[in-house]
N, C-alpha and C positions, 0 to 999 in steps of 0.2 A: 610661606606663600604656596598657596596650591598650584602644581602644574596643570595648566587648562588639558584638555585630554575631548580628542575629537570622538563625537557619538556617533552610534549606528544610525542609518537610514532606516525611518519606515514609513512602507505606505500603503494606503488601505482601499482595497479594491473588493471586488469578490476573492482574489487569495492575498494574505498580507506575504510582503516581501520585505526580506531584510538581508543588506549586503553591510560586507565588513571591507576594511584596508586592504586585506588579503585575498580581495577575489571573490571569496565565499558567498553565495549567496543560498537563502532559503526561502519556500514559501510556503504555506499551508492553506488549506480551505478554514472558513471560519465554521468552528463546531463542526458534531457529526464528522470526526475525524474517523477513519479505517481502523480496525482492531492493529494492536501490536502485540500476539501472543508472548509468550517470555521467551526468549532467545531469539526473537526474529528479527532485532532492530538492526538497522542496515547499519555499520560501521564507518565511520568516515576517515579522509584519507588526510595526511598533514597536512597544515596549511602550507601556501607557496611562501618561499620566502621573498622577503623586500627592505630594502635598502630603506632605511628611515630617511637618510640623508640626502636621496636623492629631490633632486628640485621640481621633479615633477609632480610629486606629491604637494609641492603648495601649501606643507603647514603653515599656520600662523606663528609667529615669533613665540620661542618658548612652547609650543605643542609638543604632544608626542606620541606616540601611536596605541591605544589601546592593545589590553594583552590581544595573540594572534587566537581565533576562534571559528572553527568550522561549524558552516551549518550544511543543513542538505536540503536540498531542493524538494518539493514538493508540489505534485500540477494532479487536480482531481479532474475528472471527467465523466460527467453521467449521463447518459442516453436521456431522451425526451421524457421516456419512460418510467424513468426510475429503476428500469426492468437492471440494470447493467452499469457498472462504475469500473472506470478503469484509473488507478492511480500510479503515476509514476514521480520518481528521485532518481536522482543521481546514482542510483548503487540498485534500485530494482523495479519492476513493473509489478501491480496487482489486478487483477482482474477480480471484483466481487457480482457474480449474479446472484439475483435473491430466489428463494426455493421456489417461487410459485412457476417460472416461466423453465424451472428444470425436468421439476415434480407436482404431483398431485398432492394431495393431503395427505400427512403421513405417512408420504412413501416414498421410496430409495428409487424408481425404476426410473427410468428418464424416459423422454418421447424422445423421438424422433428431431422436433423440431431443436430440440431440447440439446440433442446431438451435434446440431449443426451449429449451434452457438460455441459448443465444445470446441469441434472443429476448426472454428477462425479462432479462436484460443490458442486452439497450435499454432496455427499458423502463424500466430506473434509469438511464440515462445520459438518456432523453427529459425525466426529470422535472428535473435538473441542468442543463439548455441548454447545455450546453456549446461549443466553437469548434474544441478540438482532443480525440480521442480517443488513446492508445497502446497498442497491442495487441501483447506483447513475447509471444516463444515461446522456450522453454527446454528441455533434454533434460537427461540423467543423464549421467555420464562413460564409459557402455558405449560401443563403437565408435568409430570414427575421430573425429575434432572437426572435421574438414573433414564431414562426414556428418552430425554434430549441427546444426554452425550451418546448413547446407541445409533439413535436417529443420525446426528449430523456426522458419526462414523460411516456410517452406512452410504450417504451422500457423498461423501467426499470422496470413498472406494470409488462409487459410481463414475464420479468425474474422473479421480485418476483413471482408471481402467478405459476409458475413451480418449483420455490425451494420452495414454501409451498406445493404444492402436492405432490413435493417429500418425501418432509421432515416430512409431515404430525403430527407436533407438536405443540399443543397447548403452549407451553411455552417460542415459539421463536416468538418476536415481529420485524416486519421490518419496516424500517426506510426508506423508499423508497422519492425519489428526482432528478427530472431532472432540469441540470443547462446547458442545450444548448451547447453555443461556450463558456462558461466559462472556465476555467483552463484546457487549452489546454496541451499536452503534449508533443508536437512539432508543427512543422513552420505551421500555416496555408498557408503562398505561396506556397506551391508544395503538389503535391496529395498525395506523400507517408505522408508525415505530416497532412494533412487530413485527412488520411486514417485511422493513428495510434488517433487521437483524435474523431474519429466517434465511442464512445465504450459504455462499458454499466460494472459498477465495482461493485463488489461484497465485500464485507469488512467485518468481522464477527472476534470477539476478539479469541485472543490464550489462551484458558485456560486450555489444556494439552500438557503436553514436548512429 
């Protein structure tokens, strides 16, 4: 006879959420998920433990608890604009702006305005204390890929080099990386999908609630 075995929760909004026995809960936006270059996946932490036996849990006769399984939370957030996404989990924040509201066409310099978006960047990375910041840049699949991965280097310098000005701390080391047309985050065929994958991302761990 098969032992009955209680299933995960899900439910489906603008982000789906799914929590387990253990606490755990995760959510993600539907589609048009955030790049996760290699090595950047946030690590999750053990599950809590729990008393199968306890009576507050309310199994049904004969139940018994799914294996224990962590997920990580996930809450997307993008300006009216589209100009600006800020995505955070349990274990880190990202900030994605897209090239156009940094830079001009084909180019690394930033404005001014451009600056100041930088700017409130830090200032949610100041209140995080962080140790390491990573400041990835990304292009569309127009022109050469030998010209993307240059290009979205070049950007990403640009931004790092403003959040250390800002930030002006010795103790925060950046991990800076341009990967071109790599891990696009929508359609390279149509411009708005272009548009959203021409960016430049910010990633710095959460290490206060």
């Amino acid at each position: 006879m098969t032992t009955p075995r209680l299933p995960l929760a899900l439910g489906a909004a603008t982000l789906l959420l799914v929590t387990n026995l253990y606490g755990a809960t995760s959510a993600r936006a539907d589609g048009d998920d955030p790049s996760v270059p290699p090595g950047t996946e946030p690590s999750a932490s053990a599950p809590v433990k729990i008393d199968p036996t306890d009576p507050d849990l309310k199994l049904p006769e004969g139940a018994t608890l799914a294996a224990p399984k962590v997920l990580d939370i996930k809450s997307v957030v993008e300006d009216q604009s589209g100009d600006e996404r800020r995505t955070d989990t349990n274990t880190d924040v990202t900030f994605a702006l897209q090239a156009e509201v940094l830079f001009s066409k084909d180019s690394a310099k930033l404005s001014e305005a451009a600056k100041a978006r930088i700017g409130a960047i830090a200032d949610e990375i100041r209140k995080q204390n962080p140790t390491q910041v990573r400041v990835f840049g990304f292009t569309d699949n127009l022109g050469t890929s030998a010209h993307g991965d240059v290009l979205s280097r070049q950007r990403a310098n640009a931004v790092q080099g403003v959040l250390d000005q800002d930030l002006n701390d010795p103790n925060i080391t950046f991990d800076v990386r341009g990967y071109g047309e790599q891990y696009p985050i929508a359609d390279n065929s149509t411009e708005e999908g272009r548009k959203k994958n021409r960016r430049v991302e910010v990633t710095f761990p959460r290490t206060a609630s």
